[in-house]
C-alpha positions as CSV (number, residue, x, y, z in Angstrom):
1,X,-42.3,16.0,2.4
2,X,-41.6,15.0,-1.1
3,X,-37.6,15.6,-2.3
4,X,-36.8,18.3,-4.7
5,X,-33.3,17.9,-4.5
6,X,-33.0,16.6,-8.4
7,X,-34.4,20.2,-9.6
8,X,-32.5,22.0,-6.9
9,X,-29.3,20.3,-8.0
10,X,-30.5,20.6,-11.7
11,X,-31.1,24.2,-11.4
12,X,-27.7,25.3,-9.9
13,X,-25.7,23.2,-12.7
14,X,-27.8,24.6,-15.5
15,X,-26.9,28.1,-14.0
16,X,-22.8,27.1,-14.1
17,X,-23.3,25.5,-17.8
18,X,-24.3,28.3,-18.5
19,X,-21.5,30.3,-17.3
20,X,-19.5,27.8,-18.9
21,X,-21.1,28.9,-22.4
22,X,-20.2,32.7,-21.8
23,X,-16.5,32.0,-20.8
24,X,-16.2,29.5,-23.6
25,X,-17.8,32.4,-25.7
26,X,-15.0,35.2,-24.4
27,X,-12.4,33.5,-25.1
28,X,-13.2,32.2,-28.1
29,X,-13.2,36.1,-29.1
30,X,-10.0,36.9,-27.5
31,X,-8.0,33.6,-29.5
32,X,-6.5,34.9,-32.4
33,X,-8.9,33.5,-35.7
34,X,-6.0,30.2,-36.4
35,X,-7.3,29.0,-32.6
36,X,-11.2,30.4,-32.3
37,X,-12.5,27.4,-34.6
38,X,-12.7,29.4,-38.0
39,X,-10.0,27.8,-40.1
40,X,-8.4,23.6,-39.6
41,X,-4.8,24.7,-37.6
42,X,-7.6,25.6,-34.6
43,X,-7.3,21.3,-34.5
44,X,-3.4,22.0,-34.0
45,X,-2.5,24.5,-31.6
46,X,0.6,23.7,-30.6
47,X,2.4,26.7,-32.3
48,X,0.8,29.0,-30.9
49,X,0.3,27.2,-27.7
50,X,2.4,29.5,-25.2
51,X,1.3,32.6,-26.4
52,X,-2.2,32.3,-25.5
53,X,-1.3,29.7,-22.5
54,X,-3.8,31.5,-20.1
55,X,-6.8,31.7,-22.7
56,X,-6.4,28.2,-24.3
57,X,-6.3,26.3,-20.9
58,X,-9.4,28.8,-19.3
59,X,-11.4,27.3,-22.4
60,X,-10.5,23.9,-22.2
61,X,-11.6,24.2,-18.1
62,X,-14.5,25.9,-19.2
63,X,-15.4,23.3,-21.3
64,X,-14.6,20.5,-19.0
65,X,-16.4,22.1,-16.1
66,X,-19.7,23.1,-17.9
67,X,-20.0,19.5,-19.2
68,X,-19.5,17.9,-15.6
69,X,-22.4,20.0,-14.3
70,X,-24.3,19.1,-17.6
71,X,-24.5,15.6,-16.4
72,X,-26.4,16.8,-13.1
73,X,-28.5,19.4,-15.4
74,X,-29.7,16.5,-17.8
75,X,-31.6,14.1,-15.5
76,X,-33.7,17.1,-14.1
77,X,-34.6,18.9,-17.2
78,X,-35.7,15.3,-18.6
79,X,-37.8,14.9,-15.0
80,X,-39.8,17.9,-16.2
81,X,-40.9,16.8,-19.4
82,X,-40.4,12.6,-19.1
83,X,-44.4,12.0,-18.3
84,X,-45.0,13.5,-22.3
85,X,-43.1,10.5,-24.0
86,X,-40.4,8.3,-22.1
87,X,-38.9,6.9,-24.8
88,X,-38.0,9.6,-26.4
89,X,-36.9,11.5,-23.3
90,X,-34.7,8.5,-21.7
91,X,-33.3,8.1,-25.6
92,X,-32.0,11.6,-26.2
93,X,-31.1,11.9,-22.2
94,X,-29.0,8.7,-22.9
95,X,-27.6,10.7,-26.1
96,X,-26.9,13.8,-24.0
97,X,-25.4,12.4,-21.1
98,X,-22.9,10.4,-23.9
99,X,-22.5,13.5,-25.7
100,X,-21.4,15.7,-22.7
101,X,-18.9,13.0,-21.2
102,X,-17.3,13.2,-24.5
103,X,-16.7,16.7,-23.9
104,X,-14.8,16.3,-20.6
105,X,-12.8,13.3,-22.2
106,X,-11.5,15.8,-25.0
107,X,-10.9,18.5,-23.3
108,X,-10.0,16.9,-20.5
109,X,-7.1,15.1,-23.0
110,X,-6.5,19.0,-24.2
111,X,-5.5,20.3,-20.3
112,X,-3.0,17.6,-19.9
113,X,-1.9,16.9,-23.2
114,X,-1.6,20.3,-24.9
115,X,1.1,21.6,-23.0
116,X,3.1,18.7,-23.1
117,X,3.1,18.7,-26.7
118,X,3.4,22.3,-27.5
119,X,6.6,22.1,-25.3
120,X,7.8,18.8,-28.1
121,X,6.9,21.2,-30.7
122,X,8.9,24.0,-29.3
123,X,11.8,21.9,-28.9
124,X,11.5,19.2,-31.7
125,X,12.8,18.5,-35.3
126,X,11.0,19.7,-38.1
127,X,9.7,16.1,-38.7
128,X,7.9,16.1,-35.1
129,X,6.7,19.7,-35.6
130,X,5.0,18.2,-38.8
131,X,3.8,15.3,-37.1
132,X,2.2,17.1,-34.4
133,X,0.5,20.1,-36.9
134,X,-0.6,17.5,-39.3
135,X,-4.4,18.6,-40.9
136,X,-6.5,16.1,-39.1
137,X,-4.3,13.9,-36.7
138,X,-6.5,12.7,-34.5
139,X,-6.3,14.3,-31.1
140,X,-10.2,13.9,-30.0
141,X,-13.1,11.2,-29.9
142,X,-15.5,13.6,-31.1
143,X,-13.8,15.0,-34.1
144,X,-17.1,15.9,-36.1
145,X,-19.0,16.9,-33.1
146,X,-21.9,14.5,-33.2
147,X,-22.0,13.7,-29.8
148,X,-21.3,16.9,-28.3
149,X,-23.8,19.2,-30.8
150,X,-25.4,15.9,-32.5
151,X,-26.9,14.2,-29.7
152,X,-27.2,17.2,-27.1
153,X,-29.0,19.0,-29.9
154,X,-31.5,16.5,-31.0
155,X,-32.3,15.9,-26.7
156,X,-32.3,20.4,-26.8
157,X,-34.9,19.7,-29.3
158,X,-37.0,16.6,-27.9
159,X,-37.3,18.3,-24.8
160,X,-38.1,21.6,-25.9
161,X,-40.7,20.6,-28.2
162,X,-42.4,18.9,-25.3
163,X,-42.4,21.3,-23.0
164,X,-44.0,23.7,-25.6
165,X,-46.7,20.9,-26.3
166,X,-47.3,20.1,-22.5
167,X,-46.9,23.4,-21.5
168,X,-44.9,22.1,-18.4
169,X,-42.1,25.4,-19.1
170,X,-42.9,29.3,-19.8
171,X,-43.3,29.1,-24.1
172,X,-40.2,31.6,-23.9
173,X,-38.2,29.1,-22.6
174,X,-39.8,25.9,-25.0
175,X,-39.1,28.1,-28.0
176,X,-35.1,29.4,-26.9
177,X,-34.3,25.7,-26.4
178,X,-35.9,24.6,-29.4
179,X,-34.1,27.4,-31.5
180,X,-31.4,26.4,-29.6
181,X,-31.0,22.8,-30.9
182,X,-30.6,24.4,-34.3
183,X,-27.7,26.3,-33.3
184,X,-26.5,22.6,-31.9
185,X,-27.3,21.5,-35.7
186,X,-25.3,24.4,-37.2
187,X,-22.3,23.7,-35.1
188,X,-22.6,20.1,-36.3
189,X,-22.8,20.7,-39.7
190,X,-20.1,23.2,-39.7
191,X,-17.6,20.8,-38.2
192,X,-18.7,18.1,-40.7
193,X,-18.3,19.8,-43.8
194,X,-14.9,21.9,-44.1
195,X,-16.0,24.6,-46.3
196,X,-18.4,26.0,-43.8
197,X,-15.4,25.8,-40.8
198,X,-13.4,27.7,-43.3
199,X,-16.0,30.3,-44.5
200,X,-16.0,31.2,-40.8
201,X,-19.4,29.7,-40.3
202,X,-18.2,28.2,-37.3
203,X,-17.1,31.4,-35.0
204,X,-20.7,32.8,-36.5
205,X,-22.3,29.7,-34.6
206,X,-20.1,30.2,-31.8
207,X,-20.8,33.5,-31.2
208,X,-24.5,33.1,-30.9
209,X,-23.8,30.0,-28.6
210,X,-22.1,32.6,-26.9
211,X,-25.2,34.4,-26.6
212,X,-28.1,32.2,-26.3
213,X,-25.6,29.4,-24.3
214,X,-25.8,31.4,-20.8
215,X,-29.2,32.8,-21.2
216,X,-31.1,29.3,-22.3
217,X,-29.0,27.5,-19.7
218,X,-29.7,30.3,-16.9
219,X,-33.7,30.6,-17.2
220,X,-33.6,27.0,-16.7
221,X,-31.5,27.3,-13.6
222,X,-33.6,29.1,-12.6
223,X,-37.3,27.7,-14.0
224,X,-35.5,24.1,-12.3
225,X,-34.6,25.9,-9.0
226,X,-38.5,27.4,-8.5
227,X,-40.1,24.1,-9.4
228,X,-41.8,22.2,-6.5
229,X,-40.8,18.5,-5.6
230,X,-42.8,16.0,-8.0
């Protein structure tokens, strides 16, 4: 009996990343707008740290969880389509996988970090409350996002567009993953060029992540779960 275990695996991540997508979603509504990612102190919340402890840190797990079952998502979605054009799977997987680890690493750095330095804000001189609220300090690796919406979208979209060509997926699904990789592009471009973060482009973006985040990432749970050992 041939092994299925990579799409059984695959299937069940997908299903938490998506889960992942709606809790990053909710609370990204319930942050006040200064922390939701619409204006530049969302890069510095430290002020505002212990007044939405609870939220903040359920993000940053959600994050951090959803991108650890990413990494056992990617291989099996890629299985499905790899046969259409290697390179370009195993390229953009590659990107993916590098894009995703980045997220755990930030947010990772956030769920230890964050506290610890709200507390120094709380407590310090005005000159290390500046320090620490600067506009741009660094405080991740993937600032500009283009790992984590770069790279994941542009393998959202290789994929995608292959499994619509091969057929190998339902053409609902092909066509919400390949809509999907623009939504990556969006929230790439939005953290790349300030006036759109500030317009409140970015909670637009996030909100339909929201959305199509859980439901993309669910049908392929589930499309992964069904499929028979190749």
């Amino acid at each position: 009996m041939k092994d299925n275990s990579l799409y059984k695996l695959g299937g069940v991540a997908s299903i938490i990343v998506g889960i992942s997508y709606a809790v990053v979603g909710l609370t990204t509504v319930l942050l006040p707008p200064n922390l939701g990612g619409g204006v530049p102190e969302a890069q510095s919340p430290f002020m505002y740290f212990e007044a939405n402890r609870l939220v903040l840190m359920t993000q940053y797990w959600a994050f951090t969880i959803g991108a650890i079952f990413a990494l056992a998502m990617i291989p099996a979605v890629s299985a499905t389509v790899q046969h259409l054009n290697e390179g370009w799977v195993r390229w953009t997987t590659s990107l993916a996988t590098l894009g995703f680890a980045v997220v755990i690493l930030d947010n990772y750095w956030a769920i230890v970090e964050t506290p610890a330095r709200a507390a120094a804000y709380v407590s310090g001189t005005e000159a290390i409350r500046a320090t620490l609220t600067v506009p741009g300090a660094p405080q991740f690796i993937d600032v500009q996002q283009w790992l984590g919406s770069g790279g994941v979208g542009l393998w959202v979209l290789v994929v995608g567009l292959l499994a619509l060509r091969g057929k190998v997926w339902s053409k609902g699904l092909a066509y919400l993953w390949v809509f999907g990789a623009f939504v990556y592009f969006l929230g790439l471009a939005s953290a790349v060029i300030p006036d759109l973060l500030v317009s409140g482009v970015g909670i637009v973006i996030q909100g339909i992540g929201a959305i199509l985040g859980p439901i993309g990432y669910g049908w392929m749970g589930i499309h992964l779960w069904r499929l028979p050992a190749g």
